[in-house]
C-alpha positions, 0 to 999 in steps of 0.5 A, spaced: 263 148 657 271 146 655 272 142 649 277 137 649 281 133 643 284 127 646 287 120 642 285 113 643 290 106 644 289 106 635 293 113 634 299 109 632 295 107 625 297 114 623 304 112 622 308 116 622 305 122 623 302 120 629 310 120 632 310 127 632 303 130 632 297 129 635 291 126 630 287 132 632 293 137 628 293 133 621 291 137 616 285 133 611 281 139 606 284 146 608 285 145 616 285 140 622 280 137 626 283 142 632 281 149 628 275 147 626 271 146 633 271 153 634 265 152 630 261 149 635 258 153 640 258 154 648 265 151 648 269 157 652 276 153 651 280 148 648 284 143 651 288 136 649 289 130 652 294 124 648 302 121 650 306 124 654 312 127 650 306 129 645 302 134 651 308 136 652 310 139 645 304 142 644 303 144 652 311 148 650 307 152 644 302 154 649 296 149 648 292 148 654 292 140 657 286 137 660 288 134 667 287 127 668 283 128 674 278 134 670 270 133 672 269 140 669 263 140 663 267 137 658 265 135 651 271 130 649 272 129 642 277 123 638 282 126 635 282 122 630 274 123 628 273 125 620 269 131 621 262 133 619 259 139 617 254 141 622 258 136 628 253 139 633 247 136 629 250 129 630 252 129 637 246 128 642 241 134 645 245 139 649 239 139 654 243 132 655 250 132 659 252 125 662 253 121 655 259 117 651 257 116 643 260 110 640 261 107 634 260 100 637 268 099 639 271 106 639 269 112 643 268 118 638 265 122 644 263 124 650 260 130 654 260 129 662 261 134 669 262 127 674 268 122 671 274 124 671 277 125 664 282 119 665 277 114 666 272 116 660 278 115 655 281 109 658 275 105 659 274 099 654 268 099 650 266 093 656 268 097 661 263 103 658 256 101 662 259 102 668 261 109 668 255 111 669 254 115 662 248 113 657 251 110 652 248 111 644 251 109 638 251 111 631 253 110 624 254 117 622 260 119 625 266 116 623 274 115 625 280 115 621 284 108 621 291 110 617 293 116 614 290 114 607 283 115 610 285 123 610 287 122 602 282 119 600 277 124 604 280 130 602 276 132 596 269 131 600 273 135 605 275 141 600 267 141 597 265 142 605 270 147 606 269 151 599 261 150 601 261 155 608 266 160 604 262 166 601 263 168 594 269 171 592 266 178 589 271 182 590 277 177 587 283 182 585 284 182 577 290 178 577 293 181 570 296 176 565 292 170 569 287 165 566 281 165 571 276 158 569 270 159 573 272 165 577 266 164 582 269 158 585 276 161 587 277 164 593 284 169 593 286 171 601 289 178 603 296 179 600 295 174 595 301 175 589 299 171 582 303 172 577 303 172 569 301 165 565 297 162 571 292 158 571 286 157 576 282 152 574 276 151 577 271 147 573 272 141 578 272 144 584 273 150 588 281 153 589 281 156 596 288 160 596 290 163 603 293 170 606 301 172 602 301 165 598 305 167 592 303 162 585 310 164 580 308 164 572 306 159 568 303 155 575 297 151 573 292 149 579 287 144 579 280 144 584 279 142 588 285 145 592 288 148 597 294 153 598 295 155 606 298 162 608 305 163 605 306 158 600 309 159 595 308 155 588 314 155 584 314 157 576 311 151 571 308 147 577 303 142 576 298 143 581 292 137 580 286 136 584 284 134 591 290 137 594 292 140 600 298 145 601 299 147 609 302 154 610 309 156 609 311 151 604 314 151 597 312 147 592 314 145 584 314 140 578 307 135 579 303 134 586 296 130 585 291 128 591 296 129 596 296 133 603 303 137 606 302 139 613 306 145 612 313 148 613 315 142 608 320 144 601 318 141 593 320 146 590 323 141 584 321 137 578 319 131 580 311 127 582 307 126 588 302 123 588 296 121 593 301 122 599 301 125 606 308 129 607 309 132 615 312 138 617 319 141 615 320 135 609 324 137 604 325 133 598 330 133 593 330 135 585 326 129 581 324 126 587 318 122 585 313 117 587 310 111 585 302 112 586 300 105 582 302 098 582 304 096 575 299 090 576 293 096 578 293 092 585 292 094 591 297 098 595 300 094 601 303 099 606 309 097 611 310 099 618 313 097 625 309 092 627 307 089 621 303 089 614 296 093 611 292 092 606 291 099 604 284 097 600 285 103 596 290 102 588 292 110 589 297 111 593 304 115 595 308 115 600 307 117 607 313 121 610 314 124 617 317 131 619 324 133 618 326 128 613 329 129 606 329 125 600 337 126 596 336 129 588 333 123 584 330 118 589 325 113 587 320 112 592 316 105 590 308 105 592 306 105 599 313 108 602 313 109 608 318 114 612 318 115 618 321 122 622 328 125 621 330 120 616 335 122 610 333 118 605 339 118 599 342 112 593 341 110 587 335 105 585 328 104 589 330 104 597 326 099 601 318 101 602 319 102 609 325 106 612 325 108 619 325 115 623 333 117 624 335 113 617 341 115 613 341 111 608 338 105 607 342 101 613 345 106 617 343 110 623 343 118 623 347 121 629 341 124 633 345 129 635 347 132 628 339 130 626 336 134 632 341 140 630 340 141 623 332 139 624 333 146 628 336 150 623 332 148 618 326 151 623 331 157 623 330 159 616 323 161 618 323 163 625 321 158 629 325 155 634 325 148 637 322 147 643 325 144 649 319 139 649 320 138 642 327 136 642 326 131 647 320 129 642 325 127 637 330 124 642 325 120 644 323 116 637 326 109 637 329 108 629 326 101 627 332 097 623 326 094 619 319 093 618 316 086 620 
C-alpha cells in the first residue's frame, strides 16, 4: 500500500508557511506529520501530492510525487491532520479498501485501488456519494485550520512523543549540570551540555536531539524539544511547550513557540507563542508582543482578510528567509510573510508582506533570492532550481485587507 500526503483547498489558512511548505512538513511536538506515518504499518512508500510550485520543490529534494491519475492501493491522508497516537486505530478496518473518512465537510482520508487520486482529493463533500467509496464520518480526527492550532497543540503533541520514547537509563553525566527530574530527559548521540545549565523536567519531558549543543548557563523548561544540531546559546531561557527544529541557533527567552529549523535567534529578546519558518533570522532584542494589553483576543491579519484567533497568547507567525533588524517591535498577532526584511523604528504594521524591505517597499527579488542562497550555503545546503522558481513565484501583497 502507497501512502500519500496531500493538501485541500483550505491550505492557504497555514499563511505563511504554507507559501513555502506543504502542511504534511510543519513541525508540532518534535516532528511533522510526514515523519510520523512511518509508524503506520503495510505502507511500502510515501508519496505527496499539493500546488504545483510546491511538488516541484519537494520533488527537487528527492521526495516522490503521487500522479494525478494514480489507482495504486493508496491511503490518502490530509496534510493538515492533527496527528494521534495509534492513527491506525482510528482509520476504518484494513480488511476495508474502498473507503473516504470525513469530518462532515473535509476530507481526513481515504483508502482506494480504483479512483484515480485527482478525483479523491478534488471532490466536493457533495460530490463524495458519487465516488463510489463508503463514506464514514468521525469526530475523532481533527484538521489544523490556522498555524496557531500547531501552537496550541504542541504541549499534547510533546507528552505523546516523550510517552513512545524509552527511558533514558544510559543519560551521559553532564558535569556542573543541573538535572530536575532526570528520568524524563531524553539526551541523543553527541550531545554537548555545558556547565550551569538547567534541565528542568518537573513539568514535562525535555527531548534533546543528536549533536545539540546547549552553552553555559542555559536553563530549559519541559516539556520541550531540541532537533539535531541546534545550538542554545549562553544564558538562554527556554520555557515549556516549545519546539526548536534541526540546525537552529537560538538565545534570550523563547516560550510556547515552534521554529521550523535552520532558523537564527541567537540574541537577547522574547519570543513568544510564535511559528517561525525556515532560514529566519531575527536581529539582537527582537521581541514579540504575545498578550493584548486588554487581555483579548488576538486578531490575525492576512491577504485575504481578518481572523479572530479565539486564543489571548499569541506572536508572530513569520515565513522563511525573512529577517527582523536589531530592536524590532513585533505587535501581537504579526504576520510576516516569505523573504521579508523587516527594520525601523516603533512597531511595524501587523501584517507585512513576503519580499518586504521595510514597511512600504518591495525587496529586489533578484537580490532576496541571492542572499536567501547564501544564507543555505553557510550550511551547506543549495538552493534548488525548483526552489528559486518557488521564490519567485510568491506575489508581495502591499497590504492586508
Amino acid at each position: 500500500m502507497l501512502l500519500c500526503l496531500f493538501e485541500d483547498q483550505h491550505v492557504r489558512n497555514l499563511y505563511p508557511l504554507a507559501l513555502t511548505h506543504h502542511p504534511a512538513q510543519l513541525l508540532v511536538g518534535t516532528k511533522p506529520l510526514c515523519q510520523r506515518v512511518s509508524a503506520l504499518p503495510n505502507v511500502a512508500g510515501l508519496t505527496w501530492m499539493g500546488r504545483g510550485e510546491i511538488t516541484k520543490a519537494l520533488q527537487s529534494r528527492g521526495h516522490a510525487i503521487h500522479q494525478p491519475e494514480s489507482t495504486h492501493d493508496t491511503l490518502y491522508l490530509n496534510g493538515r491532520l492533527r496527528w494521534r497516537n495509534h492513527l491506525q486505530d482510528h482509520l476504518p478496518s484494513s480488511n476495508t479498501t474502498e473507503w473516504l473518512l470525513t469530518d462532515g465537510a473535509h476530507l481526513l482520508a481515504a483508502r482506494t485501488s480504483i479512483i484515480p487520486s485527482e478525483q479523491i482529493v478534488s471532490a466536493r463533500p457533495e460530490q463524495w456519494g458519487e465516488l463510489g467509496l463508503e463514506i464514514i464520518q468521525t469526530g475523532e480526527l481533527q484538521l489544523y485550520r490556522y498555524l496557531w492550532e500547531l501552537i496550541e497543540d504542541n504541549e499534547r503533541m510533546l507528552a505523546e512523543d516523550a510517552a513512545g520514547l524509552a527511558s533514558p537509563s544510559n543519560l551521559p553525566p553532564f558535569d556542573g549540570v543541573h538535572l530536575v527530574n532526570p528520568s524524563a530527559i531524553v539526551a541523543g548521540a553527541g550531545c554537548s551540555i555545558q556547565p550551569g545549565v538547567v534541565l528542568d523536567a518537573s513539568g514535562g519531558a525535555i527531548i534533546v536531539g543528536n549533536n545539540v549543543k546547549v552553552m553555559a548557563n542555559a536553563v530549559v523548561v519541559g516539556p520541550c524539544f531540541i532537533g539535531d544540531n541546534s545550538t542554545i546559546k549562553i544564558g538562554a531561557k527556554i520555557y515549556e511547550k516549545t519546539s526548536i527544529g534541526p540546525w537552529c541557533k537560538v538565545g534570550g527567552e523563547v516560550e510556547g513557540s515552534i521554529i521550523l529549523g535552520f532558523s537564527n535567534k541567537q540574541h537577547d529578546g522574547f519570543l513568544g507563542h510564535s511559528y517561525l519558518g525556515e532560514w529566519v533570522n531575527l536581529g539582537a532584542d527582537t521581541n514579540t508582543s504575545d498578550l493584548k494589553n486588554n487581555y483579548g483576543q488576538v486578531r490575525v491579519t492576512f491577504p485575504w482578510g481578518e481572523v479572530n484567533s479565539g486564543t489571548m497568547f499569541l506572536g508572530s507567525l513569520i515565513g522563511d528567509h525573512s529577517k527582523t533588524g536589531i530592536n524590532t517591535m513585533l505587535n501581537t498577532g504579526t504576520v510576516v510573510g516569505v523573504g521579508a526584511n523587516v527594520f525601523g523604528g516603533g512597531f511595524p504594521p501587523k501584517f507585512i508582506p513576503s519580499f518586504a524591505w521595510g514597511e512600504r517597499e518591495e525587496y529586489d527579488r533578484n537580490k532576496a533570492i541571492q542572499t536567501a542562497r547564501a544564507v543555505m550555503l553557510r550550511r551547506k545546503v543549495v538552493m534548488t532550481d525548483a526552489e528559486e522558481e518557488l521564490l519567485r513565484g510568491i506575489e508581495y501583497h502591499s497590504s492586508g485587507k
